[in-house]
N, C-alpha and C positions, 0 to 999 in steps of 0.2 A: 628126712632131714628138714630141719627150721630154718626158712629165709631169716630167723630176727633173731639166732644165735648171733654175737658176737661183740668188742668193747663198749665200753661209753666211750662220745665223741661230743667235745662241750659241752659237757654235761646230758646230754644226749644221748639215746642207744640207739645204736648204728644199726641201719636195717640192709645196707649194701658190705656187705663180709665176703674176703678176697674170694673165698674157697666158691661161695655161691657166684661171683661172679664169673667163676672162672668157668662152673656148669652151665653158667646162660653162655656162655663166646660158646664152649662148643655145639650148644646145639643150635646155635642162630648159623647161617646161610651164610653164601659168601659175599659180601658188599662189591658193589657196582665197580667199584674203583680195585677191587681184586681179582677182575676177571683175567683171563688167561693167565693165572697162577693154579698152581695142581694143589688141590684139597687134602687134607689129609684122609687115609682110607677108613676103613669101620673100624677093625682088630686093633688099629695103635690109636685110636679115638676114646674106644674100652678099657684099653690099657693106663691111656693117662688118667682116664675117669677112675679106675680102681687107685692110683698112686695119689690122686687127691683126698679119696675116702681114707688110706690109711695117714694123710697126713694131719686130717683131721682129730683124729682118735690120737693124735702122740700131746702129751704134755709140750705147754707152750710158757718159755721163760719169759722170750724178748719180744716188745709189739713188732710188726708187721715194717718195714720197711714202705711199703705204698701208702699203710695208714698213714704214717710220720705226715711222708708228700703231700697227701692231697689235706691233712690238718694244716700245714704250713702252707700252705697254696688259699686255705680261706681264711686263715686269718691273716695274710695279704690284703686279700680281695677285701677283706673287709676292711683294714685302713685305709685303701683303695678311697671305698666308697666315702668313707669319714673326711677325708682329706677333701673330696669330689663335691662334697655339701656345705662346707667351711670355703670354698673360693667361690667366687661370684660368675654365676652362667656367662661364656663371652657371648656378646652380641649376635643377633641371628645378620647372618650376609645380606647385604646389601642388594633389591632385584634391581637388576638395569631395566629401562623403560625401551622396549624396543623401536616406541617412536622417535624418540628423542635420539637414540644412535646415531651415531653420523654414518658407521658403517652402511645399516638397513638403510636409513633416512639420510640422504644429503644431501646438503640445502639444493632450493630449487633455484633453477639457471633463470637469470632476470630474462623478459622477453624483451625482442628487440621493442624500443617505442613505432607505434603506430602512425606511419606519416599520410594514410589515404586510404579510401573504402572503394572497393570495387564498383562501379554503376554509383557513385556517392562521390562527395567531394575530394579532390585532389589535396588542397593543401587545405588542413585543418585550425588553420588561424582565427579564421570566423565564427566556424561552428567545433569547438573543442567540446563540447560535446555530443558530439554524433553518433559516436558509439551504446549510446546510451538509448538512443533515439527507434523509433517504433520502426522507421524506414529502414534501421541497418538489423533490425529483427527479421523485416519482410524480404531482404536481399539473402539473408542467412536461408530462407523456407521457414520462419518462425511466423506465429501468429496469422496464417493463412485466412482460420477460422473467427480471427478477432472482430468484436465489433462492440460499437462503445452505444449504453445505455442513456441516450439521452434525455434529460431530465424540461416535463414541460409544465407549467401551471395553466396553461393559456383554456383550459375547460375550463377551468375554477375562476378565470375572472368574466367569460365569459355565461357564467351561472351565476354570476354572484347577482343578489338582489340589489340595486341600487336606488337609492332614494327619487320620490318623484321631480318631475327638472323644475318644478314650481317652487320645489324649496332652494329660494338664494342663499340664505344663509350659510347653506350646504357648496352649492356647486360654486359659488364665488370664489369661496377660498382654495377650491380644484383648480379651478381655471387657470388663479391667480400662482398656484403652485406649478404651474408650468408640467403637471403631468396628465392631464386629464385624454391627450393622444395617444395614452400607454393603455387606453380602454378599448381602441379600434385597432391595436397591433397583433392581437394575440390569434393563435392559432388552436382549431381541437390537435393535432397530430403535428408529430415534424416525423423527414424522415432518415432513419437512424444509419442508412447506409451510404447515405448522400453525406451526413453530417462527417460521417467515421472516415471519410474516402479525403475528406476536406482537413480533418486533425493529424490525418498522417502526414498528410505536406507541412505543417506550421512548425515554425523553429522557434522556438525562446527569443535565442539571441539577438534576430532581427525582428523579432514581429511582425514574421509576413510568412503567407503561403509562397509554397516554394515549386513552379508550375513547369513547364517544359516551354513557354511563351515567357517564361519570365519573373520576377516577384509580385506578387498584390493580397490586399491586406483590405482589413475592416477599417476605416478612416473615421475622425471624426466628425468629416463631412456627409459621410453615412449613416451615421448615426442620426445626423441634424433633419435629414431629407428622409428618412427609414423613421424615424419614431417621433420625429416635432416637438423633442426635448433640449433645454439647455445646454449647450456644450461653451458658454465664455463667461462662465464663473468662476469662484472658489470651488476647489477642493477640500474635502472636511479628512484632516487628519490627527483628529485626539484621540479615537480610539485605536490602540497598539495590535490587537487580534480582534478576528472575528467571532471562533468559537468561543460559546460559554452560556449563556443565559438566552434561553430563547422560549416562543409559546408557535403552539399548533396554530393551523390555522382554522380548525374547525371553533377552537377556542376564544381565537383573534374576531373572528364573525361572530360568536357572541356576543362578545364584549362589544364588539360594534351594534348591534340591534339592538341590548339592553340600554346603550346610551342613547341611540337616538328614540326608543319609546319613551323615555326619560325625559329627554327634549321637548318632543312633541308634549309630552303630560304638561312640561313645567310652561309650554306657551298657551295652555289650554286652560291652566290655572290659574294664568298671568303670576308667578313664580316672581323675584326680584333679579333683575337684571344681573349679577353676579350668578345666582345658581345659572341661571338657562345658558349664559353664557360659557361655564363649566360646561354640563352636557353638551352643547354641542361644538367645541373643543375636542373634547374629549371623543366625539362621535366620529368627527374628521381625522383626528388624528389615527384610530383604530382601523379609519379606511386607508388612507395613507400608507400606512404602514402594510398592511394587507395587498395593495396596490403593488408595492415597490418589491415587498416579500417575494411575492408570484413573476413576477417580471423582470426585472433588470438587477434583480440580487438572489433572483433563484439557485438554491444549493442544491449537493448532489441528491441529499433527500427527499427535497421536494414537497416535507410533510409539515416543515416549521419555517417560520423565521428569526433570525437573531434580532431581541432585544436593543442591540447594539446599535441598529439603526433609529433606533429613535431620537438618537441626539443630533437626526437630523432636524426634527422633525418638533424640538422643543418651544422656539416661536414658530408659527405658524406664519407670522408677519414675512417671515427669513425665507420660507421654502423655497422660496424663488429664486434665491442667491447663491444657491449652490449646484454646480455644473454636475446636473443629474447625468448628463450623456458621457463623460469623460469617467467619472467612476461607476456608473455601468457598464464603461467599455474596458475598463481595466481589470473588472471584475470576471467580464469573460474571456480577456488576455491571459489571466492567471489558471483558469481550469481550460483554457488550449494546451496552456503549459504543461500542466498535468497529462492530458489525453495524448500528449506527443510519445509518450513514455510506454512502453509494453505493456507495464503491470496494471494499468488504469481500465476499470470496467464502465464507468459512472463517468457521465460526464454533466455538467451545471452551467449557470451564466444561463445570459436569456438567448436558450436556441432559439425562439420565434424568430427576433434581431436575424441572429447567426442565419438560418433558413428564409426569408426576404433577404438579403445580401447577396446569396446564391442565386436566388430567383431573379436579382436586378442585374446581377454581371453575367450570367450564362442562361442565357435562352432556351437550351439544349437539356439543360439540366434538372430535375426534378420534376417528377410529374404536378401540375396544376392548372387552374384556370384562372380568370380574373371576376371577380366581383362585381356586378352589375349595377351593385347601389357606392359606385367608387367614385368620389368628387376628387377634384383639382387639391383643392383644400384640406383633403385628411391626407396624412401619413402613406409616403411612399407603401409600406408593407400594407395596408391596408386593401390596395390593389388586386394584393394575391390570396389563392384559397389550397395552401398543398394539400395534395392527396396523399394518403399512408404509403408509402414506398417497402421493397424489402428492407429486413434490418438489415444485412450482411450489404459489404461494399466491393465485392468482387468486378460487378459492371460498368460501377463507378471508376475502380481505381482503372480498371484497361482504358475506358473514358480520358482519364487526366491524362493519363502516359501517351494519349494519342493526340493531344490538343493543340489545334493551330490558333496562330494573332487571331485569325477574323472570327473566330469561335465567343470574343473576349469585349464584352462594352462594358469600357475601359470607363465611361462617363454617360451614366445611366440616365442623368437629372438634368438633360440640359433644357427639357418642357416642363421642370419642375421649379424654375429658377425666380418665379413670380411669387409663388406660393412660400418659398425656404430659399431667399439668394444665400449666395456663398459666406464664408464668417473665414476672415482673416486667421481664427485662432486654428484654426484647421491644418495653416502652416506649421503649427508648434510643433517643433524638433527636442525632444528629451525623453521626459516618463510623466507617466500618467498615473494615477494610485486612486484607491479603497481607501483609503485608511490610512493607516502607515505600514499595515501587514499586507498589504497586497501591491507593489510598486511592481508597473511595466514599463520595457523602452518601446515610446512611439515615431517611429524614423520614416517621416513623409518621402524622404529624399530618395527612400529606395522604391519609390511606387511613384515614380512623375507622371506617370502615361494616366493614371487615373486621375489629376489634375489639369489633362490636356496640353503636356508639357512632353517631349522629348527625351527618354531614359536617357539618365549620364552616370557616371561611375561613381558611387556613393562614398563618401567619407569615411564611414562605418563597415 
């Protein structure tokens, strides 16, 4: 018997015919979902199978009854589909975000405000930002392993070639610039664990180390008697930032030894009084600059300096009128600020300064010796020779955390008072600035013991 006996079915011949289908049900098995039902036996299996063979063999008037059905059933299905293609897709649903749930996610419980740090201060009116601070890092067990890179030039002015002392033209306008004792302050090494033990105590807000004896601080009396620079000048504040436009210094020392052979040619050719005067301008100013770069404006790179100081540096006649010691101390006021902070690896400003400071107030502190070719007359820091210390400040910090009064000279320079007497402006109570991008607060009041004065409860 033929599977493909039987009607056309839209237009179509029907290859599934009742009678075949009925021979496939009986010999297919019984479905899963029929179990524990009793099968039908062999003999009435054979039997119905003979009563379908004769049914086939009889003349057929009227179609099929199931045929009808399943013809009416797809041509449903097919206006079904017609209908399903003519409406427009509804929108696929919306996924919820499960972060945003308030269920999963609910908002977070504000913390109580912080009124005091364990081993740290009690009421936080002064120092509102202490949390922030490298000291409540180290109270945490944070930063055990920290130690801050600090940045030195003092080889490189020490190597530097300088003109011989026969040329006035030259050293006069040094002299006259009131830096010429930033050439005997410089150190080969500082050291970085001594330095890092000392930025952890420093607060922003008061500008001062903050000691277990008490507050003290880098003054501008310190400054005056440590490096025998101007500190009762003007402050130069035109330019608004520091970064931006700057040269090397291997660069900056060209440009300096191409103008003073310059120099020398144009007096050797007897040149006209404007050129030779050019070159050595121009000669001085490149050392100047090189000068100031490496020492009391040194940054965290250590490998340039900013352009931007030259408009100190524009008359030559002026150098002398601006209070080199007050924005060099504010310049290393500002990268204290920075190095109080956890996240600070580099630290800048002129550590030479910073390291003779330490070496005039604690005796205890830092390994060194004194200088045998040391007069009255040069620069307190010129006194001392540090030797390379470990980086890490592990010995240090137990050091501060153990420090008694007598440990502390408070008033370093009182045999120094012939050489650098005292300067009125030293009292100055406010800020002290770089520029206008580097402002710090300087508060003598809270440091009276190193003026030989009697601590009293500060304003501030």
């Amino acid at each position: 018997m033929s599977d493909k006996v039987g009607r056309q079915r839209l237009g179509k011949q029907s290859l599934a015919h009742s009678s075949t289908c009925r021979e496939r049900a009986g010999q297919a098995g019984i479905p899963k979902r029929g179990k524990g039902k009793q099968a039908p036996s062999t003999s009435e299996a054979q039997h119905e199978h003979e009563q379908v063979d004769e049914a086939q063999h009889e003349p057929r008037h009227e179609p099929q009854h199931m045929d009808e059905v399943e013809e009416e059933s797809e041509i449903e299905q097919r206006d079904i589909e017609e209908e399903a293609e003519l409406e427009p897709p509804p929108p696929p649903p919306r996924k919820r975000n499960p972060r945003t749930t308030r269920g999963r996610n609910p908002p977070a419980v504000e913390r109580p405000p912080i009124t005091g740090y364990g081993g740290g201060p009690s009421d936080l009116s002064l120092l509102p930002s202490f949390g922030k601070h490298v000291a409540a890092a180290l109270w945490r067990g944070e930063c055990a392993d920290r130690y801050l890179r600090c940045k030195n030039n003092g080889k490189k002015i020490n190597d530097f070639e300088k003109p011989a002392s026969n040329y006035r033209w030259f050293w006069d306008i040094v002299d006259a610039s009131g830096l010429r004792p930033l050439l005997k302050t410089n150190y080969n090494q500082v050291d970085w664990g001594l330095l890092t033990a000392f930025t952890e105590r420093w607060h922003p807000e008061t500008g001062t180390f903050h000691l277990p004896i008490g507050e003290i601080t880098i003054t501008l009396d310190d400054v005056s008697c440590l490096l025998h620079i101007p500190i009762n000048d003007a402050c130069r504040k035109e330019f608004a930032k520091m970064k931006g436009a700057h040269i090397g210094f291997p660069k900056l020392e060209e440009i300096y030894v191409d103008n003073l052979k310059l120099a020398l040619q144009a007096e050797h050719n007897i040149e006209s009084d404007d050129e030779l005067r050019y070159y050595r301008e121009c000669t001085v100013r490149a050392f100047l600059l090189y000068l100031i770069g490496a020492t009391i404006f040194t940054n965290k790179s250590s490998q340039y300096v900013d352009v931007i100081f030259l408009t100190y540096l524009q008359d030559l006649s002026e150098v002398n009128t601006w209070n080199w010691g007050a924005s060099g101390l504010a310049y290393l006021y500002n990268y204290l600020d920075a190095a109080s902070r956890p996240k600070c690896g580099h630290h800048g400003g002129y550590n030479c300064l910073f390291q003779a400071w330490i070496m005039a107030h604690f005796n205890n502190l830092g390994m060194r010796y004194l200088d045998n070719n040391y007069t009255p007359e040069d620069p307190v820091a010129a006194k001392f020779v540090p030797l390379k210390g470990p980086k890490f400040p592990y010995e240090h910090r137990t050091t501060l955390d153990r420090m008694e009064v007598d440990e502390v000279t408070f008033c370093p320079y009182e045999d120094h008072r012939e050489t650098r007497p005292f300067e009125d402006i030293s009292w100055y109570t406010g800020w002290i600035m770089c520029g206008s991008a580097m402002i710090c607060p300087y508060l003598p009041e809270r440091v009276l013991r190193q003026y030989g004065h009697v601590q009293s409860i500060p304003r501030y």
